[in-house]
Backbone as CSV, one residue per row, in Angstrom:
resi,resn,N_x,N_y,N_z,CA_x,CA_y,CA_z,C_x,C_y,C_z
1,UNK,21.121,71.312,-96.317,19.703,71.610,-96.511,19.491,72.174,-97.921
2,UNK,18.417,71.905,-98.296,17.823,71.954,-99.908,17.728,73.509,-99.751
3,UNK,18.138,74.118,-100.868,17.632,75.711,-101.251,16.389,75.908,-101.559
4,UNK,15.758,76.847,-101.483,14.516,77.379,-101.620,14.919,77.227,-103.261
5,UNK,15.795,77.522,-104.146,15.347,77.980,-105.842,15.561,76.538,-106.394
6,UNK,16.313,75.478,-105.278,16.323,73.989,-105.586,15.084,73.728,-105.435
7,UNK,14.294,73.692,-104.439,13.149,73.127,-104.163,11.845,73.510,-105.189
8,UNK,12.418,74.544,-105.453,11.313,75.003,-106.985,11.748,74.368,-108.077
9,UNK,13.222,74.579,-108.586,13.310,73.536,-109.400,12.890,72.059,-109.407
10,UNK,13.222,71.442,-108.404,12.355,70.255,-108.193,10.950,70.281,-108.650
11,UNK,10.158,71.129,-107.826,8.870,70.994,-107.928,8.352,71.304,-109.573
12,UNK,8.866,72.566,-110.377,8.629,72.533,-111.390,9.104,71.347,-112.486
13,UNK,10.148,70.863,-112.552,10.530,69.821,-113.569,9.344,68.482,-113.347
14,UNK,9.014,68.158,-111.867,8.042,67.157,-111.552,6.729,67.465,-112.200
15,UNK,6.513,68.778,-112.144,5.459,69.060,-112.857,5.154,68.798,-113.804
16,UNK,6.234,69.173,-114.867,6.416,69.080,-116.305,6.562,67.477,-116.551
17,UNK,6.826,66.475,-115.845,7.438,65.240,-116.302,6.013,64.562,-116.033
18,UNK,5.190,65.109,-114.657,4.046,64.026,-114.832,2.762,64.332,-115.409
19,UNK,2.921,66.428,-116.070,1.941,66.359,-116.713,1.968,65.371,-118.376
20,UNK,3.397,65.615,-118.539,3.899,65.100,-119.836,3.659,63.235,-120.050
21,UNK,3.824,63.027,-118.613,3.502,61.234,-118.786,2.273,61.000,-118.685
22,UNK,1.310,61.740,-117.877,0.041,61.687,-118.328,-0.987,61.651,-119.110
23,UNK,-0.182,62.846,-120.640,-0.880,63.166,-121.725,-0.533,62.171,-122.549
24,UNK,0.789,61.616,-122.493,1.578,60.788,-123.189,-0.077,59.088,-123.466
25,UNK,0.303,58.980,-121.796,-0.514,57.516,-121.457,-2.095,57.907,-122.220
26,UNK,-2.555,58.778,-121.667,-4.218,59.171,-121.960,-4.341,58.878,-124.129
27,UNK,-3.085,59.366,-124.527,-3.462,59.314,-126.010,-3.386,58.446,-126.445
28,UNK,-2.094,57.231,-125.928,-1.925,55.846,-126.102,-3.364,54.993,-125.765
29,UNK,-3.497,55.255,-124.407,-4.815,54.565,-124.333,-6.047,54.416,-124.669
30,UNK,-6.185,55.877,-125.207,-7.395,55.976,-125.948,-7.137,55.448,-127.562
31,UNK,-5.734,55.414,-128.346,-5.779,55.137,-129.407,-5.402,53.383,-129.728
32,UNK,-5.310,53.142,-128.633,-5.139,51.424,-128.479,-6.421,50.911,-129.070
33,UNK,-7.423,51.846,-128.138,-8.862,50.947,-128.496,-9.541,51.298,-129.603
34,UNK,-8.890,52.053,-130.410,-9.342,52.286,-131.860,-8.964,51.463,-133.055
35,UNK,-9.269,50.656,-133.429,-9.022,49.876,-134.800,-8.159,50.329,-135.938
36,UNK,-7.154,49.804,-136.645,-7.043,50.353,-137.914,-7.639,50.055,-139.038
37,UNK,-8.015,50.132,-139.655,-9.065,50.024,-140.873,-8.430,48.930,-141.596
38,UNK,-7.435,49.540,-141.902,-6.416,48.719,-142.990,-6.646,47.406,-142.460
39,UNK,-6.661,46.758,-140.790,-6.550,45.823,-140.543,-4.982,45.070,-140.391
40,UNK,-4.066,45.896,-140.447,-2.503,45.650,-140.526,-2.081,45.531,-138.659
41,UNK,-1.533,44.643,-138.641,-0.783,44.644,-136.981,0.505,45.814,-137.328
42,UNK,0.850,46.329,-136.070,1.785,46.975,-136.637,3.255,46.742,-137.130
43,UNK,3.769,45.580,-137.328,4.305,44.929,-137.712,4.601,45.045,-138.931
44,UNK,2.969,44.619,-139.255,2.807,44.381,-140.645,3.447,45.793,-141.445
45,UNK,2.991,47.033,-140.629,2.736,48.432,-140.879,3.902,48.842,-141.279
46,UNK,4.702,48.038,-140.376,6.589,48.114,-140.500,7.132,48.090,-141.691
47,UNK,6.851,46.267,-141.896,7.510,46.415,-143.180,6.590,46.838,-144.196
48,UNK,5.510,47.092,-144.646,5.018,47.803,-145.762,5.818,49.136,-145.776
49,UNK,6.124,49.780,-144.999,6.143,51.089,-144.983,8.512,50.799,-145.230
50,UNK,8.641,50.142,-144.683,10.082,49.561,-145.570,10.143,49.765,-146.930
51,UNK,9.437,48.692,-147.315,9.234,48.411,-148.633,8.656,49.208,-149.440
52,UNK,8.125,50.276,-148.884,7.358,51.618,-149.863,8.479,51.938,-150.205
53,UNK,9.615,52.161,-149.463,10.891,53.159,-149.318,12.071,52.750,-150.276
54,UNK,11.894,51.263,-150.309,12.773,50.297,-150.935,14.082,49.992,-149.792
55,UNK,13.665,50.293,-148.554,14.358,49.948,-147.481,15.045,48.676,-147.553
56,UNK,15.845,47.793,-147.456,16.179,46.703,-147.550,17.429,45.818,-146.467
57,UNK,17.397,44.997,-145.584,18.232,44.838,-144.508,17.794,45.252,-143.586
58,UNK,16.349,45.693,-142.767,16.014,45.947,-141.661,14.850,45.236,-141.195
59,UNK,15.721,44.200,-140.140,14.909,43.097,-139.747,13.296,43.774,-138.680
60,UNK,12.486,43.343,-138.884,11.278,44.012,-137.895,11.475,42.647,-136.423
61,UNK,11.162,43.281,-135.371,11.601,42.012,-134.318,10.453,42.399,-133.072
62,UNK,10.038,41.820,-132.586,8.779,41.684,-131.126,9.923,41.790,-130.147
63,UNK,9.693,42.713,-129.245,10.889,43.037,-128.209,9.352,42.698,-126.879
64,UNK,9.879,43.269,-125.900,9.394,42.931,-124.801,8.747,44.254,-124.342
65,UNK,7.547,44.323,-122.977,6.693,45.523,-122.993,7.730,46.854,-123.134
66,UNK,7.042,47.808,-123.767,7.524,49.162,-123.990,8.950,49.362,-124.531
67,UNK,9.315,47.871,-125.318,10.355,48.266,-126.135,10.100,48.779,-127.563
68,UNK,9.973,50.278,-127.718,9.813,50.406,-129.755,10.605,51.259,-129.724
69,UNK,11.675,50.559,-131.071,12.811,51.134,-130.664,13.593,50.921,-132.242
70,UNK,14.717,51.888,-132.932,15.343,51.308,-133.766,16.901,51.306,-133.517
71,UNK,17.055,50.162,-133.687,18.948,49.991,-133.006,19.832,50.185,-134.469
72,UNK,20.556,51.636,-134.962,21.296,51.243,-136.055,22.608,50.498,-135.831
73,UNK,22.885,49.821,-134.981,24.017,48.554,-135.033,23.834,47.613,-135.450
74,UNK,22.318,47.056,-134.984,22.128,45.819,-135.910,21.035,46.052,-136.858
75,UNK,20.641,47.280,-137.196,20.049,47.553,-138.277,18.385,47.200,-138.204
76,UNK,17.978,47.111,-137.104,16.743,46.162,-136.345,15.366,47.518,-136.148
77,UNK,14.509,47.223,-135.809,13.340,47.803,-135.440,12.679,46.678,-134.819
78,UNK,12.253,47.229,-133.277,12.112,46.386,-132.368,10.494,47.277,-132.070
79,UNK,9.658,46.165,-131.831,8.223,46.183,-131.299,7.863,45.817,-130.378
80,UNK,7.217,46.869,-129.252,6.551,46.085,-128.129,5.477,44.808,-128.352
81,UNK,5.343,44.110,-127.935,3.891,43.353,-128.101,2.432,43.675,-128.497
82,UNK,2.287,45.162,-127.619,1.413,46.193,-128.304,1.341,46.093,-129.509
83,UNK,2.673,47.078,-129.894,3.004,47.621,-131.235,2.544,46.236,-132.054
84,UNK,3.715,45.205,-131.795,4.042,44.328,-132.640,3.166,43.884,-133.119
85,UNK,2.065,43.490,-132.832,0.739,42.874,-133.049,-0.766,43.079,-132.321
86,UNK,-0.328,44.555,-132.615,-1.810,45.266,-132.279,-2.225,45.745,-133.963
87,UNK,-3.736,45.932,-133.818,-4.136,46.192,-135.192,-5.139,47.599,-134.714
88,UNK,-4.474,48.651,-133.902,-4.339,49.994,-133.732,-4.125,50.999,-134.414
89,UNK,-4.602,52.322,-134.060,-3.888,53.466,-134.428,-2.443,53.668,-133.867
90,UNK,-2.495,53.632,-132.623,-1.087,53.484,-131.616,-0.352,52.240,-132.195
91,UNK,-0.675,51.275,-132.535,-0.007,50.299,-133.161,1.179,50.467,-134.301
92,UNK,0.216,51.419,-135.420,0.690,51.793,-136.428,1.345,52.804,-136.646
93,UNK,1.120,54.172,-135.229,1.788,54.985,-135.477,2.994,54.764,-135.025
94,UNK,2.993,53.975,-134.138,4.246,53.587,-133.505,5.601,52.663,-134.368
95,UNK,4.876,51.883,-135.407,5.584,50.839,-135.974,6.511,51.774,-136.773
96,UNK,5.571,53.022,-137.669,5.798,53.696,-138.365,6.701,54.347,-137.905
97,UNK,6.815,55.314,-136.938,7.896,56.414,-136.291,9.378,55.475,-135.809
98,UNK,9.067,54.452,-135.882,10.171,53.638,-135.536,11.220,53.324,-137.247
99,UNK,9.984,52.921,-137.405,10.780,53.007,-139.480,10.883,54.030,-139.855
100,UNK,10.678,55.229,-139.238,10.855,56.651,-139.714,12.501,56.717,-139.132
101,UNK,12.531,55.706,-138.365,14.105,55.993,-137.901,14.782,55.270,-138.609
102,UNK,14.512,54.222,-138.814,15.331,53.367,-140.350,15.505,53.857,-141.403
103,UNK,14.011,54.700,-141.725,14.660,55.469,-143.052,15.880,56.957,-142.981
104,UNK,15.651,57.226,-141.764,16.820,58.065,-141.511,17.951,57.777,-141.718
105,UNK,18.532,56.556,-140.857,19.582,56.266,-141.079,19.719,55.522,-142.199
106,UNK,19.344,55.109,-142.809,19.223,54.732,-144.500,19.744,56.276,-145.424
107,UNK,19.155,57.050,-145.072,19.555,57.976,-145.758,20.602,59.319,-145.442
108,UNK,20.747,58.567,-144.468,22.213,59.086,-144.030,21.914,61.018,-143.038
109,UNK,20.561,60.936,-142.422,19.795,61.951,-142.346,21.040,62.593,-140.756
110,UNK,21.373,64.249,-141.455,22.684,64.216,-140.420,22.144,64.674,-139.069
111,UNK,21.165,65.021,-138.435,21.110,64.893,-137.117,21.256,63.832,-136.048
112,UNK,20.556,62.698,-136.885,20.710,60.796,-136.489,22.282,60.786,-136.410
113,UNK,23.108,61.361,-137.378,24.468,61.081,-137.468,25.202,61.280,-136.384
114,UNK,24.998,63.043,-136.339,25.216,63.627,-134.925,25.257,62.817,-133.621
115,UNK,23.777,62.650,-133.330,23.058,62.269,-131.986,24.370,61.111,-131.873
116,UNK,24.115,59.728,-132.805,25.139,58.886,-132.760,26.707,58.979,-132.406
117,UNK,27.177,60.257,-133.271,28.755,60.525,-132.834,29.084,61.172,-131.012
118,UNK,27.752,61.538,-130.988,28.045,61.790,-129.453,27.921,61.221,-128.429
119,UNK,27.467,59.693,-128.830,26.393,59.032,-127.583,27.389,58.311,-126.658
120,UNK,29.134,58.293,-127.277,30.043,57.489,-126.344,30.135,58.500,-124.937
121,UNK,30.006,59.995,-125.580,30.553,61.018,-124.783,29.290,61.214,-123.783
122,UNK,28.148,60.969,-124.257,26.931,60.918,-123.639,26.689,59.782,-122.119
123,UNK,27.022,59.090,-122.551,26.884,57.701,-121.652,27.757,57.953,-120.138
124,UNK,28.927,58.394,-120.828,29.812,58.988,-119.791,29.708,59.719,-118.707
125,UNK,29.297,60.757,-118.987,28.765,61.998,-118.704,27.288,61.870,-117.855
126,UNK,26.946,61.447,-118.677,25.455,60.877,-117.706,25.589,60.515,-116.328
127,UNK,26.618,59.779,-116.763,26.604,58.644,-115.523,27.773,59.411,-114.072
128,UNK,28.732,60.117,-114.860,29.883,60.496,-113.812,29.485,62.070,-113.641
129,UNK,28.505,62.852,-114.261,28.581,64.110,-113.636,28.340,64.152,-112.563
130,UNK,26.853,63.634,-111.940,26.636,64.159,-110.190,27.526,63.309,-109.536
131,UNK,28.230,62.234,-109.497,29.732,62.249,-108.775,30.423,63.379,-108.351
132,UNK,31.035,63.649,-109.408,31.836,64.978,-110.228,31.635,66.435,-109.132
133,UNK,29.924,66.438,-109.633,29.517,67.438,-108.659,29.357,67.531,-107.458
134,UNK,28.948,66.313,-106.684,29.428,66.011,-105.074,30.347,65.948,-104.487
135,UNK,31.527,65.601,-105.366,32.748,65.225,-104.784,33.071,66.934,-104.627
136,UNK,33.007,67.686,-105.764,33.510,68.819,-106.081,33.076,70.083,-104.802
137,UNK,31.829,69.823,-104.429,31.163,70.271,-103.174,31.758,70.223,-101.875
138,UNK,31.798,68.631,-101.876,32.090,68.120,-100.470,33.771,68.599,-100.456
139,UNK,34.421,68.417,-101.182,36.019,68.864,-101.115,36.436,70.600,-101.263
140,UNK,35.059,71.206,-101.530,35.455,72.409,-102.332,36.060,72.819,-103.190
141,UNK,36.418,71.722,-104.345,37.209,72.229,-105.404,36.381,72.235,-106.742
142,UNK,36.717,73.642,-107.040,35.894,74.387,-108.105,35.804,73.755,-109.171
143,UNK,37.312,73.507,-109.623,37.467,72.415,-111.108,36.349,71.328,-111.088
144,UNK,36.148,70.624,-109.964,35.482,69.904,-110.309,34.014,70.063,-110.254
145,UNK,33.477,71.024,-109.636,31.999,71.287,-109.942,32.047,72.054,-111.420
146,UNK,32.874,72.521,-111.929,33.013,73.175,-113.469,32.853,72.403,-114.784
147,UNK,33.816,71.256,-114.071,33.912,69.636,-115.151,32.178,69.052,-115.098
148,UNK,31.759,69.297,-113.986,30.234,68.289,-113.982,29.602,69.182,-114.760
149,UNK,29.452,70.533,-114.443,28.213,71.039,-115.492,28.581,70.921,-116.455
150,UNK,29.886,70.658,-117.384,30.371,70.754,-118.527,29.938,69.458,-118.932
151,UNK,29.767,68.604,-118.274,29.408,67.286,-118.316,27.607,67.049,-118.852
152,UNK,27.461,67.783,-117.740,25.867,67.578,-117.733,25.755,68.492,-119.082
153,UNK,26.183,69.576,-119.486,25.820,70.581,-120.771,26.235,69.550,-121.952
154,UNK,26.650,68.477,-122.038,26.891,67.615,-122.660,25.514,66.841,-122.903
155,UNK,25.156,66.544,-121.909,24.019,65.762,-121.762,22.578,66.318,-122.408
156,UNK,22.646,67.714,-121.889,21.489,68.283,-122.628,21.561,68.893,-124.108
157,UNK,23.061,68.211,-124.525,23.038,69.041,-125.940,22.674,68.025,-126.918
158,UNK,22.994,66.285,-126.285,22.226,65.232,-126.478,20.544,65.463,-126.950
159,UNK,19.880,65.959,-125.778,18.653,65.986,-125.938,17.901,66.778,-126.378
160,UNK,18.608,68.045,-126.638,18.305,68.731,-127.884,18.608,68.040,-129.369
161,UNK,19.823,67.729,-129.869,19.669,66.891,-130.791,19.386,66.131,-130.600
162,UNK,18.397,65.287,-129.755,17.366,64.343,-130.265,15.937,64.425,-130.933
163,UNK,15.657,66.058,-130.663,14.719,66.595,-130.460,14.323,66.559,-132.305
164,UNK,14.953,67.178,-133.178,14.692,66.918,-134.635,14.581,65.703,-134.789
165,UNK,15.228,64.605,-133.996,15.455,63.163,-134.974,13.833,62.708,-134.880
166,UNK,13.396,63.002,-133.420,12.261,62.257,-133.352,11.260,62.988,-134.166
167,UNK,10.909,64.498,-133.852,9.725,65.157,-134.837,9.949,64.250,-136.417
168,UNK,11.395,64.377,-136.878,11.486,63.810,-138.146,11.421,62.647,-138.525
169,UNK,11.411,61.318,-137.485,10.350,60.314,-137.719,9.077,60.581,-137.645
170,UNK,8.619,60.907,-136.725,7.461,61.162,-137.233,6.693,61.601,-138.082
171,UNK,7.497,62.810,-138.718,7.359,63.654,-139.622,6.978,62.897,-141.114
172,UNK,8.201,61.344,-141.232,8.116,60.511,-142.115,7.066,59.699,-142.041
173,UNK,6.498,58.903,-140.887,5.408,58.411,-140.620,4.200,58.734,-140.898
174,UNK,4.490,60.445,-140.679,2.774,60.791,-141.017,2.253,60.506,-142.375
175,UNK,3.844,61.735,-143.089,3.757,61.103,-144.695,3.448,60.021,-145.290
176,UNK,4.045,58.753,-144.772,3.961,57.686,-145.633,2.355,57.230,-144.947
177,UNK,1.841,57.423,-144.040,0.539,57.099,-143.060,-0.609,58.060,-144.674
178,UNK,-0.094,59.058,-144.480,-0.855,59.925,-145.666,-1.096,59.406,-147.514
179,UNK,0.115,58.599,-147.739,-0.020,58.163,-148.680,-0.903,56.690,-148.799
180,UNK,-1.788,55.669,-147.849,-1.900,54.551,-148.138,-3.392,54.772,-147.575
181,UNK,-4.005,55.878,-148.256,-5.161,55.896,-147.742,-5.804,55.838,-146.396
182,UNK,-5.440,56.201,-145.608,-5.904,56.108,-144.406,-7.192,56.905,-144.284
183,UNK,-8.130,56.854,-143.813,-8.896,57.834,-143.365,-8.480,58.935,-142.430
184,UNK,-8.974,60.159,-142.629,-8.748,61.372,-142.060,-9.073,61.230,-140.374
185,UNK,-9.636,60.530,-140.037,-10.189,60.515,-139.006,-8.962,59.598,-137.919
186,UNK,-8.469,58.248,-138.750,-7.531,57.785,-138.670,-6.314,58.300,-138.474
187,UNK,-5.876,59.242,-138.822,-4.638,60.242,-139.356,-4.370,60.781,-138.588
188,UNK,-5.280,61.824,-138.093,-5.634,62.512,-136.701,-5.341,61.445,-135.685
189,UNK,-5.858,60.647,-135.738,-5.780,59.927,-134.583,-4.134,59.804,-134.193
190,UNK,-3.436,58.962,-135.139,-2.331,59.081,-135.288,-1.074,60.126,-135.161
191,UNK,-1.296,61.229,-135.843,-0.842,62.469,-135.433,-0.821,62.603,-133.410
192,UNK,-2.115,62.051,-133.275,-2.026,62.957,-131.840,-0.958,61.656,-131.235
193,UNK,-1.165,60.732,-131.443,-0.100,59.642,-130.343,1.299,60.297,-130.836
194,UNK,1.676,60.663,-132.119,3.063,60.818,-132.192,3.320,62.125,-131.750
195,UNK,2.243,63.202,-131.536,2.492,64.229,-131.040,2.696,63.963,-129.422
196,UNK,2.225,62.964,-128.833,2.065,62.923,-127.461,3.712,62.703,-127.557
197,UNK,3.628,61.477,-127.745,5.052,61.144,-127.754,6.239,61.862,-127.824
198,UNK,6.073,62.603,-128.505,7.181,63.951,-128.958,7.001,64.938,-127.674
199,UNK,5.977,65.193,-127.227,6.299,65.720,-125.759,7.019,65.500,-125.171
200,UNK,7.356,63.822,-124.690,8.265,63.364,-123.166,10.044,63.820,-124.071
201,UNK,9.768,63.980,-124.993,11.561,64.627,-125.468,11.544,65.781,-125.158
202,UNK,10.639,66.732,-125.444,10.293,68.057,-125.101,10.326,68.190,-123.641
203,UNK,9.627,67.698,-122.776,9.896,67.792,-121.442,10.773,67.482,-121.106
204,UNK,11.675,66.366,-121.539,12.986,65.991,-120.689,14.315,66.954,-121.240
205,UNK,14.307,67.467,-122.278,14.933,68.627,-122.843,14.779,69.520,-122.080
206,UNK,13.579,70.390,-121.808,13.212,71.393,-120.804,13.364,71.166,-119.828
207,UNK,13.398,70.168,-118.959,13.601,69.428,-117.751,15.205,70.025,-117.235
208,UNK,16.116,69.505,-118.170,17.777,69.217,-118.061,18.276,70.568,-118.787
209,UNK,17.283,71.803,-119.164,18.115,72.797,-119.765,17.760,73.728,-118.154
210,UNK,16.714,73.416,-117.507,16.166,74.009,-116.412,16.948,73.678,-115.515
211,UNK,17.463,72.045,-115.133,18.437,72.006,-114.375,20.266,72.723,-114.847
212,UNK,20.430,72.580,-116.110,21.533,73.157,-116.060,21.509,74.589,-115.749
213,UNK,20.712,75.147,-116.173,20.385,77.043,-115.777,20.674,76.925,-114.279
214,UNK,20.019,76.145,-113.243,20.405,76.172,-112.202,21.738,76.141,-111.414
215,UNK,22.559,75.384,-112.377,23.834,75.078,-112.075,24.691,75.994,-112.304
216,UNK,24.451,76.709,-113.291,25.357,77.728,-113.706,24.948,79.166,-112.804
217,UNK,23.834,79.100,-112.586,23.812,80.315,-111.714,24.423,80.160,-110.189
218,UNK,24.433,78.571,-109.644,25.155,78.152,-108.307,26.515,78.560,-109.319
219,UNK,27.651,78.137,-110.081,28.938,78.450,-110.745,28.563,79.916,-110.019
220,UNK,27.938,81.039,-110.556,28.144,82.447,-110.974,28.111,82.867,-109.371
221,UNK,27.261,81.768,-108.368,27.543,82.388,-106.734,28.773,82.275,-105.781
């Protein structure tokens, strides 16, 4: 049977995840139906904002719904359909924060570095801690409920360092959004989708530092 300080944890992280997907959707949707002036798909937004940089070798590519994304293996920036060829605020802020990640790793920016050197250990871990921790339960052996949170504290140290990479695309986006004339009104607009966005890292960070607190205080019982 579920604990009473489980069942709060539950209830609070749910909280946090669907106020966070809510605010997320509401800013997207409202900034979909706003025009960009410039008249640029965001695509377009992509590579201009490359080529401001003198970026060179990063293919722009139409991925499938709710893929915006930058892969540094193949050096790619991938666009939802939205993104890809919407002529939006959400369009553009999106194209942009995605090339904010190209120019990162272009410039060798060391949190991106980080996040990357850990993501074999990440994947792992993800996937085999609550094993780890059931097995460790059901058998009663301590080592192994010790190994899972060590596992899972892995996981959330992931999502804390993700937490700079993304503000700092964006951070680049706004900038280069600031330099090509945009209107102020425009800007704002923009700001708020990448601020939305930067929430669901924030919540899922807070989410998994809330569940590990939990875990360690079950360790300390």
């Amino acid at each position: 049977m579920l604990s009473g300080s489980y069942l709060l944890l539950i209830a609070v992280t749910l909280v946090i995840g669907l106020g966070a997907t809510w605010y997320v959707n509401s800013q997207l949707k409202k900034y979909t139906k706003v025009p960009i002036s410039n008249g640029l798909t965001g695509a377009d937004a992509a590579r201009r904002m490359l080529a401001f940089y003198g970026i060179s070798g990063v293919e722009v590519r139409r991925g499938g719904h709710g893929q915006d994304f930058f892969d540094p293996r193949s050096n790619t920036v991938t666009l939802s359909p939205e993104a890809y060829d919407g002529r939006s605020i959400t369009a553009t802020a999106t194209a942009c924060h995605e090339v904010g990640h190209a120019y990162q790793y272009a410039e060798g920016y060391a949190p991106m570095k980080i996040r990357g050197a850990i993501v074999p250990a990440v994947n792992l871990a993800s996937n085999a801690w609550i094993f780890l921790l059931m097995l460790g339960i059901i058998m009663n052996i301590a080592q192994l409920t010790t190994l899972a949170v060590i596992m899972y504290a892995v996981v959330v140290v992931f999502q804390l360092v993700t937490l700079p990479v993304e503000f700092n695309a964006s951070s680049r986006a706004m900038t280069y959004m600031n330099t090509i004339g945009l209107p102020q009104a425009e800007q704002g607009g923009a700001y708020a989708v990448l601020r939305a966005c930067a929430l669901t890292y924030v919540a899922a960070a807070l989410t998994s530092i809330l569940q590990l607190l939990w875990l360690l205080g079950q360790q300390r019982d």
